[in-house]
N, C-alpha and C positions, 0 to 999 in steps of 0.2 A: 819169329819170337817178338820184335821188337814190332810187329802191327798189332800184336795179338794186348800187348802193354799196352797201346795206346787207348784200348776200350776201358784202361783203369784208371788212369793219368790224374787225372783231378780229383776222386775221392781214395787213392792211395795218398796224395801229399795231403789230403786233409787229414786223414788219420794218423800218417806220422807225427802231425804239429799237435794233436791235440790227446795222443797215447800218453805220452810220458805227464801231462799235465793230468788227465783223469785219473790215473794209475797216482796221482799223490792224493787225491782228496778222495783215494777209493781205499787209501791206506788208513787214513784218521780210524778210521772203526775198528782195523785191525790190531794198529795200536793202543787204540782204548782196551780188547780183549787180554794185551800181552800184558799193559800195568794190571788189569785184572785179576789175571794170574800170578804175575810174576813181580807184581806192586812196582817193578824197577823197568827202563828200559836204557840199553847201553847202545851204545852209537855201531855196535855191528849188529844186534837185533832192528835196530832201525831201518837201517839198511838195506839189511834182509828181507825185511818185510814188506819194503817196497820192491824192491828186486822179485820177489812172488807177486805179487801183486800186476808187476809190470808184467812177468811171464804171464800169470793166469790170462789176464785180459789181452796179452799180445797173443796167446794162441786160439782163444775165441774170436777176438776181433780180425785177424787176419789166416787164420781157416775159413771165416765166412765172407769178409770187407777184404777190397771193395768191390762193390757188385759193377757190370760194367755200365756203362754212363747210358749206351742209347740200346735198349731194353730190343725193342722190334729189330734190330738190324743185327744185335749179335744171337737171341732164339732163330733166326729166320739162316742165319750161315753156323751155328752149332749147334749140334745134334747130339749130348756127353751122355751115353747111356752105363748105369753101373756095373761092376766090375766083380761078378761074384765069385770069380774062381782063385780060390787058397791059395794055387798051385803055382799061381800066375807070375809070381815075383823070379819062379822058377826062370822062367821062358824070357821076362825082361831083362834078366841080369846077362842070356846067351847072346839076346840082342843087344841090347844097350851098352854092356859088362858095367864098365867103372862108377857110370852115371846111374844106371839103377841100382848098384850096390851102395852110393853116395846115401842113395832116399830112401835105400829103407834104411841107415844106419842113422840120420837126421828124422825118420817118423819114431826111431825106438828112442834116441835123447832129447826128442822134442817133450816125451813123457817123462822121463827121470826127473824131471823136479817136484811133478805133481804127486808120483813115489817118493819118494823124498820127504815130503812136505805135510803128506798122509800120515807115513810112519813117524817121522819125528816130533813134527809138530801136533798134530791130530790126534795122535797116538791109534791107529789104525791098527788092524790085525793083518794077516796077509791076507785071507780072503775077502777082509772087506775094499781091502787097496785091489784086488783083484777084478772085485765086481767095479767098484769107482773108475777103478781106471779104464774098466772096457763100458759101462758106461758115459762117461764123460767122451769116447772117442767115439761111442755109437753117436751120440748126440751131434758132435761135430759134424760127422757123416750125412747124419739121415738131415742135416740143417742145409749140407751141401746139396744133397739130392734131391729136397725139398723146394730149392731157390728159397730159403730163409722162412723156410713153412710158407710160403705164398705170396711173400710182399716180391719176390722175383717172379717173373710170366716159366720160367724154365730152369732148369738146371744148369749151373756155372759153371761149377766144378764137378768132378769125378767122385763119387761113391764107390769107397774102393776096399773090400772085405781085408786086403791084407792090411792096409793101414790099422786097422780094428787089431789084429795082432800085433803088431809089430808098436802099433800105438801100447797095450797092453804088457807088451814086454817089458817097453821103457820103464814103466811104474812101476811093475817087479825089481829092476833093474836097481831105479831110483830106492824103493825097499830096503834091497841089501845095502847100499851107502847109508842108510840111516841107520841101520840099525849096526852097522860097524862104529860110526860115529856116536852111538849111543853110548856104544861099550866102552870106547875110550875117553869122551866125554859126556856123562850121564843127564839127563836132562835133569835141570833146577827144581829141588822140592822147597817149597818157602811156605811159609803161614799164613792160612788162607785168612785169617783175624788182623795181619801187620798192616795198620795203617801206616803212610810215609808222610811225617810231618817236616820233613825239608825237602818235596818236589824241586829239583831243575827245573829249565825253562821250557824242554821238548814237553815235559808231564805237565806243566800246569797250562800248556796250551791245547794239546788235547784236548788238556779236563775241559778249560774252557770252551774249545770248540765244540765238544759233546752239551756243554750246559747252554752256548747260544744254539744248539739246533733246537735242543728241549724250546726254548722259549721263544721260537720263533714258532714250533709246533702248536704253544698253547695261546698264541697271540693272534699270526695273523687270520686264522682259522674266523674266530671271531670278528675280526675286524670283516673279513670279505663276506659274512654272513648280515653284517650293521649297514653292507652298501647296499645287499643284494635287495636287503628290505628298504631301504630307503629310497633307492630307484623302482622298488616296482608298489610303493604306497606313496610316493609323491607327487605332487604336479610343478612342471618346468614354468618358470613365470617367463621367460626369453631372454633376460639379463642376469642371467647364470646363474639363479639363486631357483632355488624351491619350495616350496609349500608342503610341509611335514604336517597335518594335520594342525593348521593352525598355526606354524611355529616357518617363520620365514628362513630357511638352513642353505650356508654354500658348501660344495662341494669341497670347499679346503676344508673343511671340519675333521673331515675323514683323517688327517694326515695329523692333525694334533689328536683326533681318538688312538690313533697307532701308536703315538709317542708315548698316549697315558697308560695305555695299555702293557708296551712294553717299562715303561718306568715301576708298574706297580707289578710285573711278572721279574724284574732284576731286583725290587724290595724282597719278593716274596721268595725266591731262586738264590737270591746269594746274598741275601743278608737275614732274614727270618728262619729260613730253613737252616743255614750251616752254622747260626748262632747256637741252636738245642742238638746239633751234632756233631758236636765237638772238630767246627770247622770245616767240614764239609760238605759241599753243594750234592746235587744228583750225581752230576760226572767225576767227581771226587769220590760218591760212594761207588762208583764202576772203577774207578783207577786208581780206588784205594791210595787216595790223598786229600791232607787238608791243608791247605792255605792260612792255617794258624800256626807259625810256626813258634809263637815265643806263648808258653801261658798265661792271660792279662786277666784280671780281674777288675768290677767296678767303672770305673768311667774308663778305666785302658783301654779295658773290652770295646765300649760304646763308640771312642773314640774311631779304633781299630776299623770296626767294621763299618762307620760313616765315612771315615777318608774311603775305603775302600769302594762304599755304592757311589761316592759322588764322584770318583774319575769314571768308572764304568759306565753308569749316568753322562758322562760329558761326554764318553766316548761311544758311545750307541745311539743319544739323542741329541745332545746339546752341539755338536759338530755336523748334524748333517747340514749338508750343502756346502762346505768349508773341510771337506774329508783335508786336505794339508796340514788342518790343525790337527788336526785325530793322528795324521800321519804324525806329527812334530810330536804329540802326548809318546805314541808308542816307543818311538826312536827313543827321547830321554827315561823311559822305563829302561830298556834294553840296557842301556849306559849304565844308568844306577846300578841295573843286577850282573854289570859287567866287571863295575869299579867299587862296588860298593858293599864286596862280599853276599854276592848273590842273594843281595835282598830287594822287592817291590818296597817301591815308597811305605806302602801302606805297615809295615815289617820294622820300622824305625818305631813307630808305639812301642815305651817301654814294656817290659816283659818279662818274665822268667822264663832264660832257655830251656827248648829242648835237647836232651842228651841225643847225639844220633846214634846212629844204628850202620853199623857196617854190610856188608853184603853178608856176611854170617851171621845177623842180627846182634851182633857186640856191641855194648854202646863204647864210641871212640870221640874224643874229644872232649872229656872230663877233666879237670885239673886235679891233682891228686890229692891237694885238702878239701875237693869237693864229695870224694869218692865216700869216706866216713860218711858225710852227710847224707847220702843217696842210701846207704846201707842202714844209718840210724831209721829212714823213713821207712823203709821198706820192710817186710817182716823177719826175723834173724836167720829164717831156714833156706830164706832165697838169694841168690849170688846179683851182683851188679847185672848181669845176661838177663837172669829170671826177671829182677824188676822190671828192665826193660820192657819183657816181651809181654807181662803179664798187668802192670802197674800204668806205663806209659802209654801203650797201646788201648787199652780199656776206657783208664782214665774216667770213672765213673765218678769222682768227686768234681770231676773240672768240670762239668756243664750242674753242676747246683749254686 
């Protein structure tokens, strides 16, 4: 057993050091779907969802990784042909007893989460959890028997018909836990129109991290398209400058075209765009939040939103090569919205608050000689709740 380990050695430690780190930034999108839905996210959905996350890709990546290191020497002394008889777990369990009753009870809970996670979250039926889960375990399978569809000379692992059952069972299994926990706690129905105008810090980084992938999409696309033509329309003079048709250009150019580029794609992404949207960017309209928390009008507005592009601005361009400083900007953001009643710098422009919104969408945090005021505004047939859901949320006077 322990020779048979040593064909893995170095790309098993490489995948345990870098599973748990992928399995976080393979959650970012996951996350963005759950404010999605569910405009809020709580520190056990969080969680959760990396915890899925981490199993999904812990049961693809090590059903198939790691392959063994010297290719010719382990095809050349193993010979794993597949395993197609049903019946077979019969006969291993006579031989082996404990030990094959261990594996198949670990290939049936190796599936329960993706059961699980089908029905609950997915909202799956049973036969479609039925078909998915058997297959997602063919897949795994036929990846084994395949040596990774080809990038392996051979087959590594065993192809093995019961796992397909037993894999499938799991999912069934996971099924019924969902759908007990259903009954007793029913999954969340929220409004699919509730904007969240006082994001936390997990929500507005997110949002943020969704809104720098956007504009790195629409950025550097362009730029690597600005080099490809200028290396292959220029001529080299030998002292590191070129000849652009006339025009003597150095290769640092490129580096401030990036900067202008992304400077005029964060004008246009989080200050243009989420000024006529009542505060929110692309990734604010996925995670149903805006970053305007207080209503400002007139030069507040203007204000608001210029402090706002010029730390983003410092912290995307004006920092580079000096990342410590970026680092030192983020750290005293952090503080402020730690000390300072969960607000960004930019959130001190005066304003007129927002009422929030409780998990039942109730506005809480009113003063009660404000309450008259909110019901004079609002029309007399709708309760403090209604305005909320229908007045605050819409909000159609605040971007005129």
């Amino acid at each position: 057993m322990i020779s048979y380990l040593g064909y893995f050695s170095r790309p098993f430690s490489f995948a345990l050091i870098i599973w748990p780190v992928a399995s976080f930034f393979l959650s970012l999108p996951i996350w963005a779907l759950m404010y999605n839905r569910y405009h809020r996210l709580r520190i056990t959905s969080v969680f959760s969802a990396y915890i899925a996350v981490l199993y999904m890709l812990g049961v693809v990546t090590f059903t198939m990784y790691p392959l063994p290191e010297n290719a010719a020497e382990y095809c050349t002394t193993h010979h794993i042909a597949p395993q197609l008889n049903i019946l077979q777990f019969i006969g291993d369990i006579r031989v082996d007893g404990l030990y094959a009753i261990l594996q198949l009870v670990m290939n049936v809970v190796l599936f329960m989460p993706f059961g699980y996670m089908a029905t609950r979250w997915w909202r799956m039926g049973w036969i479609k959890v039925v078909i998915c889960g058997a297959f997602f375990s063919l897949f795994i399978e036929l990846t084994q028997l395949t040596g990774v569809w080809g990038v392996y000379p051979c087959a590594y692992r065993q192809f093995d018909v019961d796992d397909l059952l037993t894999n499938t069972f799991g999912a069934v299994l996971g099924a019924c836990v969902a759908l007990i926990t259903n009954k007793f706690k029913p999954v969340e129905v929220v409004d699919k129109d509730e904007i969240n105008y006082h994001p936390g810090l997990l929500h507005r980084f997110v949002t943020y991290t969704i809104d720098i992938i956007i504009m790195l999409l629409c950025t550097y696309p362009i730029s690597i398209i600005c080099v490809l033509v200028f290396y292959q329309f220029s001529t080299p003079l030998g002292n590191g400058t070129y000849d652009f048709n006339g025009f003597i250009l150095s290769p640092e150019l490129f580096s401030t075209f990036t900067d202008v580029l992304i400077a005029i794609a964060l004008f246009l992404l989080q200050w243009l765009f989420p000024m006529y949207h009542r505060g929110q960017t692309i990734g604010g309209l996925i995670t149903h939040m805006s970053f305007e928390t207080k209503k400002r009008t007139g030069y507040y507005r203007l204000g608001f939103f210029a402090l706002r592009f010029a730390i983003l601005l410092y912290l995307n361009i004006l920092t580079k090569g000096a990342s410590q400083y970026s680092a030192f900007v983020v750290v005293v953001m952090i503080l402020v919205w730690l000390f300072c009643g969960k607000r960004m710098p930019w959130d001190f422009i005066p304003g007129e608050d927002m009422p929030k919104l409780d998990d039942d969408n109730n506005v809480v945090s009113i003063p009660a000689d404000e309450v008259t005021t909110v019901n004079e505004v609002a029309p007399a047939q709708y309760s403090v709740t209604d305005y909320s859901n229908n007045t605050i949320n819409n909000m159609s006077e605040y971007n005129k």
